[in-house]
N, C-alpha and C positions, 0 to 999 in steps of 0.2 A: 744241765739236767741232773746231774749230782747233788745237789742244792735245794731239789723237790720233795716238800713234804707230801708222801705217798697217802699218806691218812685224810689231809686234810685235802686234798685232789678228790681222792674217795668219797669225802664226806660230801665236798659241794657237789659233786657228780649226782649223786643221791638228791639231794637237793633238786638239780635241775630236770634231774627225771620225775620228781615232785611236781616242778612247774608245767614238764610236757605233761601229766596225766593229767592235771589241772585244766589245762589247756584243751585238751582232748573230752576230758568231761563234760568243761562248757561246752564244747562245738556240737556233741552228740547232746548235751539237753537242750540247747537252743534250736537246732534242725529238726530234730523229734519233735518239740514242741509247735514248729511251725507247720511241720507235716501236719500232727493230729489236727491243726487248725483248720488246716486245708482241708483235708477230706471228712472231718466234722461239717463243716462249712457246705461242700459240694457236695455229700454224701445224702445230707436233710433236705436239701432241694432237689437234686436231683441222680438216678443211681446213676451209678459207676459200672462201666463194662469191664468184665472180668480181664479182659482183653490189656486194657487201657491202667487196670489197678496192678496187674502182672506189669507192666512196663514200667509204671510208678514205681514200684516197691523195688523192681532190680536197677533203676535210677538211684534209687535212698541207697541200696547197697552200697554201690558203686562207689558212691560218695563216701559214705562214711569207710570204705575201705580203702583209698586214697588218700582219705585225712589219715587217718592209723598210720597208714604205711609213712606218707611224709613225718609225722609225728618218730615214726622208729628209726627212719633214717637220720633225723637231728639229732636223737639220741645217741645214736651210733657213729655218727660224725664226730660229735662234741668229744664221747668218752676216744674214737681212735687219735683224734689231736692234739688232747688237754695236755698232754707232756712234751709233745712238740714243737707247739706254741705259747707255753703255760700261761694257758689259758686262765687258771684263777690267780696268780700271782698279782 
């Protein structure tokens, strides 16, 4: 562990947190975009019970608060290991 350049740990760390928000961004415009699809879609044909759009929308939360949280936990994996397993060497 003496032997680790601390900078360039840092650096790609930065980097991969790049990748997870990347990752995180597609996930939330691609589900978004299927959502508006869906209830554009079923909206124009037919309405929606309040009831049923309430369960819909705490379903999307859900989800996309899930994804985030896994999303933060890999990040927070990667950075508690990177020196224990040097990870970018």
């Amino acid at each position: 562990m003496a032997n680790i350049d601390n900078n360039r740990y840092h650096s790609k760390l930065k980097q991969d947190a790049g990748v997870i928000l990347l990752l995180l961004a597609l996930l939330y415009f691609s589900e978004i975009y299927m959502i508006y699809n869906i209830l554009a879609t079923i909206g124009a044909n037919v309405p929606i019970p309040f009831t049923l759009m309430g369960l819909y929308v705490l379903f999307i939360i859900l989800l996309l608060g899930i994804e985030t949280l896994g999303c933060v936990g890999v990040y927070n994996s990667i950075r508690k290991h990177m020196f224990e397993f040097e990870y970018y060497d």
